[in-house]
C-alpha positions in Angstrom: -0.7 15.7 23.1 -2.6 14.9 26.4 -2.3 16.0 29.7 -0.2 14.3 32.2 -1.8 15.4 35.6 0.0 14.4 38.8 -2.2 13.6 42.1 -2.2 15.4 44.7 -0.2 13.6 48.3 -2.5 12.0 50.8 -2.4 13.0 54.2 -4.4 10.2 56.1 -2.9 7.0 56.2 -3.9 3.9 54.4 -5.7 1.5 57.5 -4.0 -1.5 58.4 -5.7 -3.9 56.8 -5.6 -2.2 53.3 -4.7 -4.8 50.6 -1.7 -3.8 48.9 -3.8 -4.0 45.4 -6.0 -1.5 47.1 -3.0 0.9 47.6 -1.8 0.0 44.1 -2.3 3.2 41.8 -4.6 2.5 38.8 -3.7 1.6 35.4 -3.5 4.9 32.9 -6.5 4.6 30.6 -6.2 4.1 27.3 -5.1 7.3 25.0 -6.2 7.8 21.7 -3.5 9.2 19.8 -4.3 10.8 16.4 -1.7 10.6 13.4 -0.5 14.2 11.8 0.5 15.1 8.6 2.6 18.1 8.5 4.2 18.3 5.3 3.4 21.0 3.1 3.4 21.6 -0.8 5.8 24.5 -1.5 8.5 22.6 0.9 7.8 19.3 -1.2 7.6 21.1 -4.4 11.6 21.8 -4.0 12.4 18.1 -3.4 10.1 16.9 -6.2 11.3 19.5 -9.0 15.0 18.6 -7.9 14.0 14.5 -7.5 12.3 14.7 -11.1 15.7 17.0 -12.7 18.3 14.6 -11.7 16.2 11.6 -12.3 15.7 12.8 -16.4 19.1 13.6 -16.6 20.9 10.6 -15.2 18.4 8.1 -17.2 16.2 7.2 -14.2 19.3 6.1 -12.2 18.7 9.3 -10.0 15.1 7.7 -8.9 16.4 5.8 -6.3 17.7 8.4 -4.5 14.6 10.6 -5.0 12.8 7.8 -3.6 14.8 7.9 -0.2 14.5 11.7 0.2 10.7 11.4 -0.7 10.0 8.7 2.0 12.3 11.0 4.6 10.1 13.9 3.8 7.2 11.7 4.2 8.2 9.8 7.1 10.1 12.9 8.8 6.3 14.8 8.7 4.5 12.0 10.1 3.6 12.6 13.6 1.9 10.4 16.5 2.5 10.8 20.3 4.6 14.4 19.8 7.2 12.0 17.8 7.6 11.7 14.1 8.9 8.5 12.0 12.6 8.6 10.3 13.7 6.7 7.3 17.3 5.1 7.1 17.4 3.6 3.6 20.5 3.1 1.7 19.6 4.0 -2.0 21.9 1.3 -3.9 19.1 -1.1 -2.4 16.3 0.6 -3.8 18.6 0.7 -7.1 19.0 -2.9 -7.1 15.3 -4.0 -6.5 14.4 -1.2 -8.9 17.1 -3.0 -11.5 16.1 -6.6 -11.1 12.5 -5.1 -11.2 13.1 -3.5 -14.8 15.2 -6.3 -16.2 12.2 -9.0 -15.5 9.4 -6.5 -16.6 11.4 -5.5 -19.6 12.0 -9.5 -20.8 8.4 -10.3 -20.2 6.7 -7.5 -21.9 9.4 -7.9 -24.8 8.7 -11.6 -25.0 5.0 -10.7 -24.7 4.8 -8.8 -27.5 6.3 -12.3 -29.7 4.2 -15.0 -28.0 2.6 -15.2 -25.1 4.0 -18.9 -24.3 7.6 -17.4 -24.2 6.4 -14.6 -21.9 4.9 -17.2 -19.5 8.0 -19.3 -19.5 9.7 -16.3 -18.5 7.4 -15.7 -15.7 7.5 -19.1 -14.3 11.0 -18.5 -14.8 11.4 -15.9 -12.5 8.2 -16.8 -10.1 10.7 -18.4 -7.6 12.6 -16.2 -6.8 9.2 -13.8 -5.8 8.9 -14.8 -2.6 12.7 -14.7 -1.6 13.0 -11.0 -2.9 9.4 -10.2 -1.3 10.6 -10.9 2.5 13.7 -9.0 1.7 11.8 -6.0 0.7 10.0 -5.9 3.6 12.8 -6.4 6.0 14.8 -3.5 4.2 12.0 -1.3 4.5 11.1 -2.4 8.5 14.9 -2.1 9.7 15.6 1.1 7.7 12.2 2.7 9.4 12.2 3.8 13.4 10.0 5.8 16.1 11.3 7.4 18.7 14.8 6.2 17.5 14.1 2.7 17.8 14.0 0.5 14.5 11.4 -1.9 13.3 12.1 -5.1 12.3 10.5 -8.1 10.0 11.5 -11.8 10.1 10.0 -14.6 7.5 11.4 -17.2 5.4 11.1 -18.2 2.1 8.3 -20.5 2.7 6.2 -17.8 4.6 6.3 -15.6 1.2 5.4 -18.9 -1.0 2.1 -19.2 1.0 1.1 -15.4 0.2 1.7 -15.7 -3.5 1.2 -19.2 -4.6 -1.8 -18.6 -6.4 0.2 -16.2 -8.7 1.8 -19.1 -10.2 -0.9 -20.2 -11.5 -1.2 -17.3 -14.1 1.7 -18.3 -16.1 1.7 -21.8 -15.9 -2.5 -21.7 -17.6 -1.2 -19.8 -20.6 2.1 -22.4 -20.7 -0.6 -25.2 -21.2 -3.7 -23.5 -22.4 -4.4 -22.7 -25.6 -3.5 -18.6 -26.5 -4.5 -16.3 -29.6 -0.6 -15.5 -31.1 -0.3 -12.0 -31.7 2.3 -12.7 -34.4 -0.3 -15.1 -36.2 -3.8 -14.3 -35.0 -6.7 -16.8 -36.4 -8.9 -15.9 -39.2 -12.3 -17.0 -36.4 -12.1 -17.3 -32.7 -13.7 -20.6 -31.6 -15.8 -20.1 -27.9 -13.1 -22.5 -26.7 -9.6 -20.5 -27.4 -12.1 -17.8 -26.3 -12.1 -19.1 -22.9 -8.9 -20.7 -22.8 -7.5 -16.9 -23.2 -9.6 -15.1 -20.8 -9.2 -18.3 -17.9 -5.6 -17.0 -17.0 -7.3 -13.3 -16.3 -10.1 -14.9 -14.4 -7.8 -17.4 -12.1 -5.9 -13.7 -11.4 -9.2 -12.3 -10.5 -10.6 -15.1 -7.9 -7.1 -15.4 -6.2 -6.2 -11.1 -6.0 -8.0 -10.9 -2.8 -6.3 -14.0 -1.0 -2.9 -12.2 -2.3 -3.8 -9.3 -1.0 -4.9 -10.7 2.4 -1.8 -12.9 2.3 0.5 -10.2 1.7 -0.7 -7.8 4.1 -0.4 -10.7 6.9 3.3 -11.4 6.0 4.2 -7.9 7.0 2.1 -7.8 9.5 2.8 -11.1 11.8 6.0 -11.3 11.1 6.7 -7.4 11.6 8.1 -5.9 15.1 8.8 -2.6 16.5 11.5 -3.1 18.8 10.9 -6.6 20.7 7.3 -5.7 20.6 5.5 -7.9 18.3 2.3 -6.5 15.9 -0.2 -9.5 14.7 -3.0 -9.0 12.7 -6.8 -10.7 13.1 -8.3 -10.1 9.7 -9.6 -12.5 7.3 -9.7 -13.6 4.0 -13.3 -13.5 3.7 -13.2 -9.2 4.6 -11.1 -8.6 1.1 -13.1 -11.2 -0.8 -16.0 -8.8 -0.1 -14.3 -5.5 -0.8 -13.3 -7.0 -3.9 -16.5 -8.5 -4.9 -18.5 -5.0 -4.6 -15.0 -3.1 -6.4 -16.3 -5.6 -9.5 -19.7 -4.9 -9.2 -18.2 -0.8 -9.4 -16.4 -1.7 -12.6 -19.5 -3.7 -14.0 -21.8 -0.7 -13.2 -19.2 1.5 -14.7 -18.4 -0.5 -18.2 -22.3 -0.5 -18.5 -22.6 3.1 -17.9 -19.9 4.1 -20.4 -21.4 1.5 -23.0 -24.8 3.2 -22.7 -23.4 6.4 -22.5 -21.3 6.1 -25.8 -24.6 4.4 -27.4 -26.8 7.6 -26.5 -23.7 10.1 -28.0 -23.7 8.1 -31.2 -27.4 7.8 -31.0 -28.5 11.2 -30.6 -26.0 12.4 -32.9 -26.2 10.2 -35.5 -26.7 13.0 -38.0 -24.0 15.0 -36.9 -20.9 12.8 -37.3 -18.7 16.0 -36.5 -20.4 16.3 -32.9 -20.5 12.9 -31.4 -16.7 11.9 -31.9 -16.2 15.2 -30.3 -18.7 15.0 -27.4 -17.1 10.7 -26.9 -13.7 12.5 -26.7 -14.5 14.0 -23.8 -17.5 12.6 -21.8 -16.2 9.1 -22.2 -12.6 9.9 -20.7 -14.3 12.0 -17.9 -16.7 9.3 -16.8 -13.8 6.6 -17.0 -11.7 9.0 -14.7 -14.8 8.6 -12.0 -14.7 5.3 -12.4 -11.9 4.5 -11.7 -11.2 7.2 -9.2 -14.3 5.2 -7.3 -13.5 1.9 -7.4 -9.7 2.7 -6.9 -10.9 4.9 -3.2 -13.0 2.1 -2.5 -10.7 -0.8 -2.7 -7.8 1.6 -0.9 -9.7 2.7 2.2 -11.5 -0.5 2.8 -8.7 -2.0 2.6 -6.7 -0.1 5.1 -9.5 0.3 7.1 -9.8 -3.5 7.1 -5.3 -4.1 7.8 -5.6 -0.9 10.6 -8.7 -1.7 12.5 -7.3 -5.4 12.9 -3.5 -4.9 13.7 -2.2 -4.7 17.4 0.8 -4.0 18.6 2.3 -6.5 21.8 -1.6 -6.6 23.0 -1.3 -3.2 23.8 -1.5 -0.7 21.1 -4.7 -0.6 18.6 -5.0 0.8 15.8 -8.2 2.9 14.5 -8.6 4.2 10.5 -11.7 5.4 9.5 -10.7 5.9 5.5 -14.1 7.0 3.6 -14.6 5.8 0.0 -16.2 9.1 -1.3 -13.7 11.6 0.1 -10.7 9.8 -0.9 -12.4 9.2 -4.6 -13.0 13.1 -4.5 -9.4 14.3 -3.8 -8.5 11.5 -6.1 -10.7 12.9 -9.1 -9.2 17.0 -8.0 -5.8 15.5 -8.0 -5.9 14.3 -11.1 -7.8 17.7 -12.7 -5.6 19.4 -10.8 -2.5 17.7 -12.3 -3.7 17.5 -15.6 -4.3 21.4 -15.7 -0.6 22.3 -14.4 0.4 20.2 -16.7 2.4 18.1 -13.9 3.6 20.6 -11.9 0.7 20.0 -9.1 1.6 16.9 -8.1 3.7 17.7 -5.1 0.3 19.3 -4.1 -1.9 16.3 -4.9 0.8 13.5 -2.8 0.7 16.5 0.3 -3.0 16.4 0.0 -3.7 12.9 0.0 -1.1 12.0 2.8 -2.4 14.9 4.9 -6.5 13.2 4.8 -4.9 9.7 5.1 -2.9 10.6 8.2 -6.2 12.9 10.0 -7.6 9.4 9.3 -5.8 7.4 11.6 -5.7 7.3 15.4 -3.9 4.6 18.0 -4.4 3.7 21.5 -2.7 2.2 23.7 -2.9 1.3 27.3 -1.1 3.1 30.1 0.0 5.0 27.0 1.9 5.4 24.0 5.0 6.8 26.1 5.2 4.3 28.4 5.4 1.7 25.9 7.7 3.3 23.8 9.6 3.3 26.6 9.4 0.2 28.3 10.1 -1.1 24.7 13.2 0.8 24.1 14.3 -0.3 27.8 13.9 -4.1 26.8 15.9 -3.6 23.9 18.4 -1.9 25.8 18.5 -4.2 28.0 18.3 -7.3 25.9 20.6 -6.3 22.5 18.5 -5.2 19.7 18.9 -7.9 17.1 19.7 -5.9 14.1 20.0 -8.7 11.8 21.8 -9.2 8.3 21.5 -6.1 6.5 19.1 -6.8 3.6 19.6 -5.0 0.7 17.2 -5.3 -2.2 14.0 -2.9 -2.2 10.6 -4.2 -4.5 8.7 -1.7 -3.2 8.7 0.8 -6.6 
């Protein structure tokens, strides 16, 4: 943490005529303030092993609770300021979003599997109540979070969570009226027209992702407080249109690499039918698992970059991430080696390793200093009543 150095008295006196804003001490400069990570595998490994016991034996009811002693451990070894994070959350919420989460998941992909006209009835269906349970969410996971033992806090409606999503209800209501292929009765030729009909409800997904995206992350942004102190976010629409734009030119590239590749196996090895199935088995898999590690590092630092490096806090506090693409797409692709070789057992390690770069990513600054904000917010509150608010109890966020 940084210095505090106190000046020295003056002995000669200020002259007469002195303007009181020349006797007025100087604002404290701005301090950066970098995030830590100080959580450490072995510790972890005790709560995961213990998390992942209960969770098999009680049928997955369990995972709730693992989930709130995960996001203690997580939040309890995030530090900024000399000050770590705490997390407050009652489990039967996360139960209940986790619940209603299944129940609709498991009647769509059932229905899904029938016709997919029933399973987009279903989804309409359900669609309304999306943006209801989305503010919820968020305001059980802002009120049950604090720094410096004072609480966060979010406040939207139900009309605020319509204009993030909307687009998503367009998904289900193109396959009510559009023409789909019926698993149950698939037809002998596929005409260039059910063709398109089929793939238009993937494509509509695909144009609007980024707006939901940007939409999403504003809703829990602008409408998101620490405190009284308000955050608000500046970035646009546009900035995740182009992340995701160059993430599809990634998977392009990658399809065409593992089209050629497979062609070249086959090719080669056309003589040797033993070899080439074997050598597909394993180059194919590996190149799709840098593939996606890619495109999936790309799309997750640019896009925090792009929420961080636009989010203040009250006017005061800024926010810095500098997130980079190929290191995050390397401890992805170790991770997942990693993981796969301990068959499981390394993945304590992997979500240590991954927080700890994500953290030593991340500064803040703020003027006059983190303290003295924290503190003149915690004073306002005092002083004002913190406005706790109804107690919202449903958790979405798996």
């Amino acid at each position: 943490m940084h210095d505090i150095a106190a000046a020295a008295p003056s002995t000669q006196a200020a002259p007469p005529n002195a303007s009181s804003a020349d006797a007025a001490p100087a604002p404290a400069p701005p301090s950066a303030e970098p995030f830590h990570f100080t959580g450490k595998a072995g510790e972890y490994f005790g709560i995961w092993i213990v998390n992942l016991f209960l969770t098999i034996v009680t049928l997955g009811i369990y995972s709730a609770w693992a989930k709130v002693r995960k996001k203690r451990y997580f939040y309890g070894n995030t530090w900024v300021a000399g000050a770590n994070f705490d997390f407050h959350g009652n489990p039967v919420a996360i139960l209940k979003g986790r619940l209603l989460a299944f129940a609709a998941f498991a009647a769509y992909t059932l229905a899904g599997h029938y016709s997919p006209k029933v399973a987009a009835l279903i989804a309409l269906a359900i669609m309304p109540a999306v943006p209801w349970l989305l503010v919820r969410s968020f305001a059980f996971n802002a009120l049950n979070s604090s720094y410096r033992n004072l609480r966060f806090h979010f406040r939207a409606g139900y009309a605020d969570g319509l204009r993030a999503i909307w687009p998503l209800f367009l998904v289900p209501a193109l396959v009510l009226v559009l023409p789909q292929i019926e698993p149950q009765a698939p037809p002998k030729e596929i005409s260039a027209g059910l063709f398109v009909a089929a793939l238009l409800p993937a494509i509509v997904l695909a144009v609007f992702y980024p707006y939901v995206v940007s939409r999403t992350n504003r809703l829990r942004i602008d409408h998101g407080r620490y405190g009284s102190a308000p955050f608000a976010n500046s970035a646009r629409t546009i900035q995740f249109y182009g992340i995701y734009a160059i993430a599809a030119i990634l998977i392009f590239g990658a399809g065409l690499a593992m089209s050629v590749l497979a062609g070249v196996i086959f090719g080669f090895f056309a003589k040797s039918m033993e070899t080439a199935p074997v050598l597909a088995l394993w180059l194919l898999p590996a190149v799709y698992l840098v593939a996606f590690a890619v495109v999936f590092a790309f799309t997750r630092s640019r896009v925090a970059n792009v929420v961080f490096n636009h989010t203040r806090l009250a006017g005061r506090v800024r926010f810095t991430s500098k997130l980079r693409a190929r290191a995050l797409a390397r401890i992805y692709i170790t991770n997942a080696l990693a993981i796969v070789a301990s068959v499981g057992l390394l993945i304590p390690w992997a979500a240590i390793r991954t927080a700890r770069y994500r953290a030593d990513c991340l500064w803040l600054e703020c003027s006059g200093g983190l303290e003295a904000f924290a503190a003149d917010v915690a004073s306002h509150v005092s002083a004002t009543g913190e406005e706790m608010g109804d107690m919202f109890d449903v958790d979405l966020s798996l």
